[in-house]
C-alpha positions in Angstrom: 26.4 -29.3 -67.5 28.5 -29.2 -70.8 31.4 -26.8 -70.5 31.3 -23.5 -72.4 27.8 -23.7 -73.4 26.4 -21.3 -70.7 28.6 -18.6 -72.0 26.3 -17.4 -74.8 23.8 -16.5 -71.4 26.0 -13.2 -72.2 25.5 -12.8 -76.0 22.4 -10.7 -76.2 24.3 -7.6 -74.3 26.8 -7.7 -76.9 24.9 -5.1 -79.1 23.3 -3.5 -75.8 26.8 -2.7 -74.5 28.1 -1.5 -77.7 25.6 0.9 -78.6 25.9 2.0 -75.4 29.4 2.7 -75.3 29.3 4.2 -78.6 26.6 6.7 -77.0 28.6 7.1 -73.9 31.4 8.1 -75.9 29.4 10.3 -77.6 28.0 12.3 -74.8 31.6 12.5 -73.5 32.8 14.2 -77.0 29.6 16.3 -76.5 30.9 17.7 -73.6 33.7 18.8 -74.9 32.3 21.3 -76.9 29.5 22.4 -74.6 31.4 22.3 -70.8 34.2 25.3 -70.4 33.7 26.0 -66.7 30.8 24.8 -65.4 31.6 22.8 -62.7 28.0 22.1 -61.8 28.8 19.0 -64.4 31.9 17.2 -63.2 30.1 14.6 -60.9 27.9 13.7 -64.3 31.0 13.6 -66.6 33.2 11.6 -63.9 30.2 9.0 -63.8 30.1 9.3 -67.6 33.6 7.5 -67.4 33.0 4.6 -64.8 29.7 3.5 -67.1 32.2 3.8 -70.2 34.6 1.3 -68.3 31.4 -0.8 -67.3 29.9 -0.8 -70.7 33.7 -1.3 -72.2 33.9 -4.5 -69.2 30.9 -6.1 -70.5 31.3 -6.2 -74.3 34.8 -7.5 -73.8 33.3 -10.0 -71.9 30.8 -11.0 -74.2 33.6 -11.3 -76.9 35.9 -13.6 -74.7 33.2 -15.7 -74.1 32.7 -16.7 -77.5 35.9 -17.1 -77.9 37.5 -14.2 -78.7 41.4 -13.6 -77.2 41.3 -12.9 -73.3 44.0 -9.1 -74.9 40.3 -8.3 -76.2 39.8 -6.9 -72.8 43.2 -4.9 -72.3 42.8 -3.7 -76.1 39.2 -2.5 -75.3 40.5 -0.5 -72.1 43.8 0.8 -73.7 41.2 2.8 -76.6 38.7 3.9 -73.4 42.0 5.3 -71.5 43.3 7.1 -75.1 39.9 8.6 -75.2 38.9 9.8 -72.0 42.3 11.0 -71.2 42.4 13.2 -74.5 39.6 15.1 -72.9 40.1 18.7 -71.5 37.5 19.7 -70.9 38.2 19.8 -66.7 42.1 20.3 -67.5 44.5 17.9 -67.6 43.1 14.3 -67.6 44.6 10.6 -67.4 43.2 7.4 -66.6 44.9 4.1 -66.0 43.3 0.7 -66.0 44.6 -2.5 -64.5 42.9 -5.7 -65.4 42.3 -8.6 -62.3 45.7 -11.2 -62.4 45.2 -13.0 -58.9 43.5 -15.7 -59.0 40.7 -16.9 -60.8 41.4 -14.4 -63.0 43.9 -14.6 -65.8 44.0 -11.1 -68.4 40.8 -9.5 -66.3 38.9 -12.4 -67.2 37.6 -15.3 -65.4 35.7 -18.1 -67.5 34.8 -21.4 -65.6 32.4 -23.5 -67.5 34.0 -26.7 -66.1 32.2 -27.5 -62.8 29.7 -29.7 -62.4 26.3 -27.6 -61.7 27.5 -24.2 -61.9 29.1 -21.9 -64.4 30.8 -18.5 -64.2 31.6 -15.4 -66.8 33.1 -12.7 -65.1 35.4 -10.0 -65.9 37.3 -7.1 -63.4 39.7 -4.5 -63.9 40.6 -1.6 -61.7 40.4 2.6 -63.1 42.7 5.4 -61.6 41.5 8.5 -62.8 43.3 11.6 -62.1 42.2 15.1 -63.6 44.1 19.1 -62.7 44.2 22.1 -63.1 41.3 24.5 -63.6 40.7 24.5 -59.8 40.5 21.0 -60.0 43.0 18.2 -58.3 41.3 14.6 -58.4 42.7 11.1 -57.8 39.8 8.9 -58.0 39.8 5.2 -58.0 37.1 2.7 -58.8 36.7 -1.0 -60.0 34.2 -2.6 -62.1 33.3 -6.3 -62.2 30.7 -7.9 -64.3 30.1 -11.6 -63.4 27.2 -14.0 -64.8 26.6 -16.9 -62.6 24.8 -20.0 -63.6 23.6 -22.6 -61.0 22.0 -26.2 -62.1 20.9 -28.6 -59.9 19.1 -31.9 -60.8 17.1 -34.3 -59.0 15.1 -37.9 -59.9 12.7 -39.9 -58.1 13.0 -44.1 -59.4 9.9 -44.9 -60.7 11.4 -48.5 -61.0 13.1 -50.4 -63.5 15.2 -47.2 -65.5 11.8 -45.4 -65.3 12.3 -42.0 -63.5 10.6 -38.7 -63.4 13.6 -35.9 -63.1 13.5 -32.2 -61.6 16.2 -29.7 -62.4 16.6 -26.3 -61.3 18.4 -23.6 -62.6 19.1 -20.1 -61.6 21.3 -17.3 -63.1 22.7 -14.2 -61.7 24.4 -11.1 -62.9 26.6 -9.1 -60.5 24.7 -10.5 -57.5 21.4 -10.0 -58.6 19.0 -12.6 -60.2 18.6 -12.0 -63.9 16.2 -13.4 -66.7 17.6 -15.9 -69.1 17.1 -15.1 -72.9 16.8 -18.8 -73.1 17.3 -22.4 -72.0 17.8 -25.2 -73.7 18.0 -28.4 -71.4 19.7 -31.6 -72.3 19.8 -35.0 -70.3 22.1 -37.6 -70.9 20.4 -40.5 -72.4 22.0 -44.1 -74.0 25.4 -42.1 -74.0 23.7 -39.2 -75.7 22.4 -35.8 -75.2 18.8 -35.6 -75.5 15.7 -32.8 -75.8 13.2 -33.5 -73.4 10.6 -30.9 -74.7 9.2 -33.8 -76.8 8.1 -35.9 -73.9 4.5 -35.8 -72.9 5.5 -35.4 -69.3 7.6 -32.4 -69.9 6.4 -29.1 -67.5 8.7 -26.3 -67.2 8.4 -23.3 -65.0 9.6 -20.0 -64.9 9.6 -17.8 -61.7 10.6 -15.1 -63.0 13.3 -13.9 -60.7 15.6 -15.9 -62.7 14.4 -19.3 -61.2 13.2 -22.0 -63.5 12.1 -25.7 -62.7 12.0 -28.3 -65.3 10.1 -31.6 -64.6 9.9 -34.6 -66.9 9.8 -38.6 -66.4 11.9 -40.9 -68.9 13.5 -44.4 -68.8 17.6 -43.0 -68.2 20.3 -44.3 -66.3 22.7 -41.4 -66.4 22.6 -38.3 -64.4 20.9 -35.2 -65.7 22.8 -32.3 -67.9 22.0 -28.7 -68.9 22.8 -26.5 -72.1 22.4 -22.3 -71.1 21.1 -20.9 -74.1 
């Protein structure tokens, strides 16, 4: 597996998460001017803020990954904490974010593209929220981690001489849960080269749709197998 190439597995919720922070910000500056004391709404506008850190996680992410500054993420979270804590709307209102720094995170983020069969994106930071006043007295805390996980696994049976017919496997998660690739694009080493195997006649590929695929093809190689995420 080429380092850094799985990253972009991410790219497609870059304009998901930003409209959708735009929107959550939105609904939040909504709220302003349609709350005054209805409490019956401060579960919904609390929740509002962890998805706003969740959305804010994620598009940070996405811009790290392709190659953006790890600050991006601390940047990102120092403009949701001047927003949401210049909200009144419950009384007085502050929240505090601390990005990951132990180990294997540096910044909040963690990008390990480096290991042989398996890849990881992955960004965490921790929230202290504290609102008063207005009958209200609330120190809430919460963490959100986003983490896109990328497994390969190859395979060959000799078929003699530098005849062989491969199997790889590959499987992707996000935040513990199987996820569907936008694409693949798989690449075996071949004469010291990186070679598409989609032309061969013996190519099959199979997706399982629970973020499982199985690619099969037989070629004359003598290196071991590689992958490009795509």
């Amino acid at each position: 597996m080429r380092r850094g190439r799985g990253q972009i597995l991410v790219v497609a919720a870059l304009g998901i998460a930003l409209v959708i922070i735009s929107t959550q910000a939105y609904v939040l500056e909504l709220n302003r001017t349609t709350v005054s004391s209805d409490y019956g709404c401060f579960s919904d506008h609390v929740l509002g803020i962890e998805q706003g850190a969740g959305h804010v996680i994620c598009a940070s992410l996405v811009n790290v990954s392709l190659g953006g500054a790890s600050s991006v993420l601390m940047d990102n979270l120092d403009r949701w904490e001047a927003f949401v804590s210049g909200d009144h709307t419950f009384g007085w209102c502050d929240l505090n974010a601390t990005p990951a720094s132990q180990p294997p995170y540096t910044e909040g983020i963690r990008l390990d593209w480096g290991t042989e069969g398996e890849g990881v994106s992955s960004a965490c930071a921790e929230f202290t929220l504290n609102m008063s006043g207005r009958g209200l007295d609330v120190d809430h805390q919460f963490t959100v981690n986003t983490t896109t996980l990328l497994s390969v696994a190859g395979s060959y049976v000799d078929l003699g001489g530098d005849a062989k017919a491969l199997t790889v496997m590959v499987e992707l998660q996000v935040d513990g849960g199987w996820a569907l690739a936008g694409s693949i694009t798989l690449e075996y080493m071949k004469s010291a080269a990186w070679t598409d195997p989609t032309g061969l006649g013996s190519y099959q590929e199979q997706d399982y749709g629970n973020g499982t695929y199985i690619y099969t093809f037989t070629d004359d190689v003598l290196e071991t197998v590689g992958m490009d995420g795509g």
